[in-house]
DORO-561948 format. One record per residue (C-alpha): x, y, z; residue in one letter; residue number from 1. Coordinates in pm, 1 decimal. Example, Ala and Ser with C-alpha at 12.3 -4.5 7.8 and 13.67 -1.06 7.14 Angstrom:
BEGIN
NODE         x         y         z  residuo  num
NODE    1230.0    -450.0     780.0        A    1
NODE    1367.0    -106.0     714.0        S    2
***
This chain:
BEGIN
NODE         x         y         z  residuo  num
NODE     742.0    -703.6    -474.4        X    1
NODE     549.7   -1029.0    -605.2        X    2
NODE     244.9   -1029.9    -386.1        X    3
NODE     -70.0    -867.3    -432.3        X    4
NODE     -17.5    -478.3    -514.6        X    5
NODE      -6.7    -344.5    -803.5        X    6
NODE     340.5    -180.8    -774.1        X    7
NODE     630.0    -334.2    -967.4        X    8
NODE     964.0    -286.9    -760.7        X    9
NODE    1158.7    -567.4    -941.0        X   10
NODE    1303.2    -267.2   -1119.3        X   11
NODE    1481.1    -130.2    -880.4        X   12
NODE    1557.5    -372.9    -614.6        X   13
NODE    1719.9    -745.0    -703.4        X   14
NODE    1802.4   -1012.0    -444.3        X   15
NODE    2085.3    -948.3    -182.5        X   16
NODE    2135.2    -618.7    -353.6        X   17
NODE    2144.6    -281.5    -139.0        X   18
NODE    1741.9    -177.6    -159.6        X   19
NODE    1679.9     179.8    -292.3        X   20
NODE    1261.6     217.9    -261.1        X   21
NODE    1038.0      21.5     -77.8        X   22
NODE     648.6       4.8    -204.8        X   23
NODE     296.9      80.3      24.5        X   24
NODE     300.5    -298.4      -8.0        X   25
NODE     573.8    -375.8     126.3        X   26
NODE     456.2    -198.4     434.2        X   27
NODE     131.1    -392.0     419.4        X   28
NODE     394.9    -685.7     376.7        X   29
NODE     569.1    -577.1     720.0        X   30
NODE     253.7    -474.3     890.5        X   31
NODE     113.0    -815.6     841.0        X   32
NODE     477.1    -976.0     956.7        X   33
NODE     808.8    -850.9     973.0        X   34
NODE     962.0   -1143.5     894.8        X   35
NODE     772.8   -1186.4     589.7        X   36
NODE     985.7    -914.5     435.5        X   37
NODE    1288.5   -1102.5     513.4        X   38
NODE    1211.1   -1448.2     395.0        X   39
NODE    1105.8   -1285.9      43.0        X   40
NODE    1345.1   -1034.6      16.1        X   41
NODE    1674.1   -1101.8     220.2        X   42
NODE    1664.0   -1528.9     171.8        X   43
NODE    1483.4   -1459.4    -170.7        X   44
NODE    1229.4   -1742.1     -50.8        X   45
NODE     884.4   -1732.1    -282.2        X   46
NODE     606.0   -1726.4    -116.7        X   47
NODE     393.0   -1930.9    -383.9        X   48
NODE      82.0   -1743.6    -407.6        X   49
NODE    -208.3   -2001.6    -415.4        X   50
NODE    -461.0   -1993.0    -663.0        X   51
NODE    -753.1   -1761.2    -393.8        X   52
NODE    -503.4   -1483.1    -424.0        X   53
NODE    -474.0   -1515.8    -789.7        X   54
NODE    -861.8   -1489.3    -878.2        X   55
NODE    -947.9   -1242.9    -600.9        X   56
NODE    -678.6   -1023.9    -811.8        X   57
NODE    -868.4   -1073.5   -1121.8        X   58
NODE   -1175.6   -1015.5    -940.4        X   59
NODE   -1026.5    -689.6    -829.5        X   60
NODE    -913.6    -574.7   -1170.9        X   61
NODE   -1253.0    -628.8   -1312.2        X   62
NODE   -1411.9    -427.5   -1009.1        X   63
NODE   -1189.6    -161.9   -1049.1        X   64
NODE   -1271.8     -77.8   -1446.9        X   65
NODE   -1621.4     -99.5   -1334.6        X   66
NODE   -1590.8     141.6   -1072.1        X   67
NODE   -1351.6     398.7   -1230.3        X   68
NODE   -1606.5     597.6   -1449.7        X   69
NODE   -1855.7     640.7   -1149.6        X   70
NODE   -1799.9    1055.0   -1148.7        X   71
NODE   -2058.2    1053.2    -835.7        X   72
NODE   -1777.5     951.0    -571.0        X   73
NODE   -1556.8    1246.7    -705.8        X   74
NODE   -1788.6    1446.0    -686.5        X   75
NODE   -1858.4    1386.1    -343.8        X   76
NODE   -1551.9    1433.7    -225.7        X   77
NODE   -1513.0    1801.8    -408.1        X   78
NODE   -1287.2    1673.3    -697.7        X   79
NODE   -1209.4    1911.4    -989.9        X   80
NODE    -968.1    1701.8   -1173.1        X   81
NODE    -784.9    1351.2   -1143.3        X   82
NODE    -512.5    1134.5   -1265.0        X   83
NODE    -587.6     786.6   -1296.1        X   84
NODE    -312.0     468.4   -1268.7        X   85
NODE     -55.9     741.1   -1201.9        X   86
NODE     285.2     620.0   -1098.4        X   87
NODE     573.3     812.1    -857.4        X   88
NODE     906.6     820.1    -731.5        X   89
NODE    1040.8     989.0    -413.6        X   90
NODE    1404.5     950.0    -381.9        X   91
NODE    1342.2    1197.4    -111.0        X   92
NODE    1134.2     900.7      94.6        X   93
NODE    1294.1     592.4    -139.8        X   94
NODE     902.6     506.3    -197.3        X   95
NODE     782.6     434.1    -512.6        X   96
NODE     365.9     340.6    -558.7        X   97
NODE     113.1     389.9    -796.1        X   98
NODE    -199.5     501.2    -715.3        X   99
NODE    -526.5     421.1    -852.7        X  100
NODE    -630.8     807.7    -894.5        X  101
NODE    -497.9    1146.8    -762.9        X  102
NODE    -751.8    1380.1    -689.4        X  103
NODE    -760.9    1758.7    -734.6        X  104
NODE    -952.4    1888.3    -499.9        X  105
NODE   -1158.7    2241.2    -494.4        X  106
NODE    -949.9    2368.1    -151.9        X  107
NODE    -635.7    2320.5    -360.0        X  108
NODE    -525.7    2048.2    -202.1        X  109
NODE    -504.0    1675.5    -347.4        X  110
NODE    -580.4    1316.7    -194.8        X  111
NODE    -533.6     991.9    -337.0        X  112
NODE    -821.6     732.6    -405.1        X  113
NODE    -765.1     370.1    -399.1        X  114
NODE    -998.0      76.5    -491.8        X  115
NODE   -1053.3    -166.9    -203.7        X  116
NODE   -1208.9    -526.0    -363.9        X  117
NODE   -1326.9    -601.2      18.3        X  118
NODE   -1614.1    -482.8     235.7        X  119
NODE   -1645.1    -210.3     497.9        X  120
NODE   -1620.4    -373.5     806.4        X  121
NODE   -1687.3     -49.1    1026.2        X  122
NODE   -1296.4      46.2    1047.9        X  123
NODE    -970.8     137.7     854.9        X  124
NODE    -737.3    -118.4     919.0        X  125
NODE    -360.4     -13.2     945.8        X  126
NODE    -249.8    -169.6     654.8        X  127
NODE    -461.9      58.1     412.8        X  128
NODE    -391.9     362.9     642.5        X  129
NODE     -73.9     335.7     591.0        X  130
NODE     -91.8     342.7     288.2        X  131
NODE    -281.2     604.7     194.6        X  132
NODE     -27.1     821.8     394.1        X  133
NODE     251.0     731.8     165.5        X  134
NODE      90.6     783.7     -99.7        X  135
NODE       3.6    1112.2     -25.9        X  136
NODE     355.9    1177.5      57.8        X  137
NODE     465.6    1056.2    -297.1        X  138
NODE     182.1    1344.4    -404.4        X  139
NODE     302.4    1575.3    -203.8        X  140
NODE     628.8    1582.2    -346.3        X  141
NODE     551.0    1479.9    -678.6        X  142
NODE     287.4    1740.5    -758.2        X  143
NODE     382.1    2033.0    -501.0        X  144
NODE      31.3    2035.0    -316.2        X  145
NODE     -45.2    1931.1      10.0        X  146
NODE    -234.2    1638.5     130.5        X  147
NODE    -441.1    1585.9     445.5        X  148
NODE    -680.1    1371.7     327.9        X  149
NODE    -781.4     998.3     135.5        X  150
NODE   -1028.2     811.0      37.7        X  151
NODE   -1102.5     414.4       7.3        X  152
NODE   -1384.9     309.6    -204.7        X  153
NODE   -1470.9     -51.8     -63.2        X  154
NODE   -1630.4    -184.2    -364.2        X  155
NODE   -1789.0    -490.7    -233.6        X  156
NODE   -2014.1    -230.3       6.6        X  157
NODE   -2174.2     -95.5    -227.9        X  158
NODE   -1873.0     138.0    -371.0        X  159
NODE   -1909.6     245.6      27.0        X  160
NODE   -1671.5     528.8       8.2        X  161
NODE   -1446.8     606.1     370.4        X  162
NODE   -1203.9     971.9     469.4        X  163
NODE    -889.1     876.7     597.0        X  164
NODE    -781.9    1261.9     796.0        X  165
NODE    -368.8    1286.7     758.1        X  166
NODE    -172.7    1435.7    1037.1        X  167
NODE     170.4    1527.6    1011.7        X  168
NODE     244.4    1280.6    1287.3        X  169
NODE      83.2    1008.6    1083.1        X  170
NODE     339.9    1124.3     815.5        X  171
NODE     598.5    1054.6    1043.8        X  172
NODE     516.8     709.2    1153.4        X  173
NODE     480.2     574.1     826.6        X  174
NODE     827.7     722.6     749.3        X  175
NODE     975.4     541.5    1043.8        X  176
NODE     800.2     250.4     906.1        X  177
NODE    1009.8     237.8     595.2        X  178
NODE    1298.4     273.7     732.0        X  179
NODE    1224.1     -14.2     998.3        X  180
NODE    1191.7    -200.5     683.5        X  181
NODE    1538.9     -73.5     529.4        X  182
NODE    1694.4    -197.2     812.5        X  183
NODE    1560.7    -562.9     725.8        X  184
NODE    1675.3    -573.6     406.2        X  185
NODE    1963.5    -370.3     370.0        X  186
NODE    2152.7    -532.1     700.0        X  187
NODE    1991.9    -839.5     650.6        X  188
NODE    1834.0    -802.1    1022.9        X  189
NODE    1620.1   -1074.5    1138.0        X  190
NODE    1322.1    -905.0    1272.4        X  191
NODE    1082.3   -1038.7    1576.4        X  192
NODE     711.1   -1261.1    1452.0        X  193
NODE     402.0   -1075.2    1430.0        X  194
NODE     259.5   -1110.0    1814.2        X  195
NODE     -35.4   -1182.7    1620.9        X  196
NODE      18.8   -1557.9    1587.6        X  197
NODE    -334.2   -1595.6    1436.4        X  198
NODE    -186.5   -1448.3    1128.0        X  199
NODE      49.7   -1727.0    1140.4        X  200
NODE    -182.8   -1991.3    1010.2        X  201
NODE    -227.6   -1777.9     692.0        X  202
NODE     111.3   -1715.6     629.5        X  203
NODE     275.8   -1905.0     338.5        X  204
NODE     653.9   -1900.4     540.5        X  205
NODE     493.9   -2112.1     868.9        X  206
NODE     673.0   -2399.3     771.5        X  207
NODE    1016.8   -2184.1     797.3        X  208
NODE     957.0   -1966.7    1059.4        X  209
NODE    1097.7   -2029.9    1434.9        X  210
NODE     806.9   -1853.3    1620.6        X  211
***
C-alpha cells in the first residue's frame, strides 16, 4: 500500500488484479474508511499524500533509531531476545507486515513491539490494536510460539510504553476483518462511508465520495 506504513505490498498485489495479502495497514486503511480501500485499490485512485504526512514519516524514522537501542523497555517487559525490522508472510492468513521488533519473552512466549511517533492519549485506539493482533498472528505462525501479548512504545510520551492483552476472540475479529477487506477488492464491492463523517474532512477522496 502507498500510505503511511512501513509495509511494501506493491509486490504482491497490482491494480485490478486478484489480491493475495493484505497489510496491518490496510486494516488501519479500512478502519479509518472502507471506502478508502476501494478508491486506492479497486479504481487505483492516488490519494496524494500532502507534504504533513511526508515529514511526520521522517520524523518517525528518526524517532525510531533513537529509540531502538533503549534495552530498559525490553527489559521491562521480560525480553530475552529480539528481532528487529523483521518481515513475514502468512499464506495461511494472506497477511504480510513487518514489525518493528519481535520479542522473546522469558514465559516462552513472544509479542511484537511497534514504535508509535504520537502521544498516549489514555487509550489504545482500534487501529493500532488491530494491529498488533495480526502481527502476532504472523508470529505465531512464523516462529511456532504463541502470542497473547504487545506492546506500543508512544515515543512522543516520553517512550510511554502500553500492554495490549490478546484473546483468541480478538484473533478472530481481526481475521474477519481481512477478509471484509478481500471482499472489497477482490469483487470490487463498494463498501458503506465511515459513520464517522468527522473523518471525512481529513480524507483525501472527499471530493469523490457520495456520502
Amino acid at each position: 500500500m502507498k500510505n503511511p506504513s512501513t509495509e511494501s505490498d506493491d509486490a504482491f498485489r497490482r491494480p485490478h488484479e486478484t489480491s493475495i495479502f493484505v497489510t496491518p495497514s490496510d486494516v488501519i486503511e479500512y478502519l479509518f474508511c472502507p471506502r478508502f480501500l476501494y478508491y486506492m485499490h479497486v479504481l487505483d485512485i492516488d490519494q496524494h499524500e500532502h507534504k504533513r504526512l511526508l515529514v511526520n514519516k521522517g520524523r518517525d524514522i528518526h524517532q525510531l533509531k533513537l529509540v531502538r537501542n533503549k534495552e530498559y523497555l525490553r527489559k521491562k517487559i521480560g525480553c530475552i531476545d529480539k528481532q528487529l525490522d523483521v518481515y513475514l508472510t502468512s499464506a495461511k492468513h494472506r497477511l504480510v507486515g513487518r514489525i518493528d521488533e519481535v520479542l522473546f519473552l522469558e514465559n516462552n512466549f513472544a509479542a511484537p513491539l511497534d514504535y508509535k511517533f504520537s502521544f498516549w492519549e489514555g487509550k489504545i485506539y482500534k487501529t493500532y490494536k488491530t494491529q498488533q493482533i495480526l502481527y502476532a498472528l504472523l508470529i505465531e505462525e512464523n516462529f511456532q510460539t504463541k502470542v497473547e501479548k504487545a506492546f506500543i512504545v508512544y515515543i512522543r510520551t516520553n517512550n510511554h510504553l502500553e500492554e495490549i492483552s490478546i484473546t483468541p476472540k480478538m484473533k478472530q475479529e481481526a481475521l474477519k476483518i481481512v477478509d471484509e477487506i478481500f471482499d472489497i477488492l477482490n469483487l470490487n464491492y463498494y463498501p458503506a462511508a465511515t459513520r464517522y463523517k468527522n473523518k471525512c474532512l481529513d480524507c483525501t477522496y472527499r471530493n469523490l465520495c457520495t456520502v
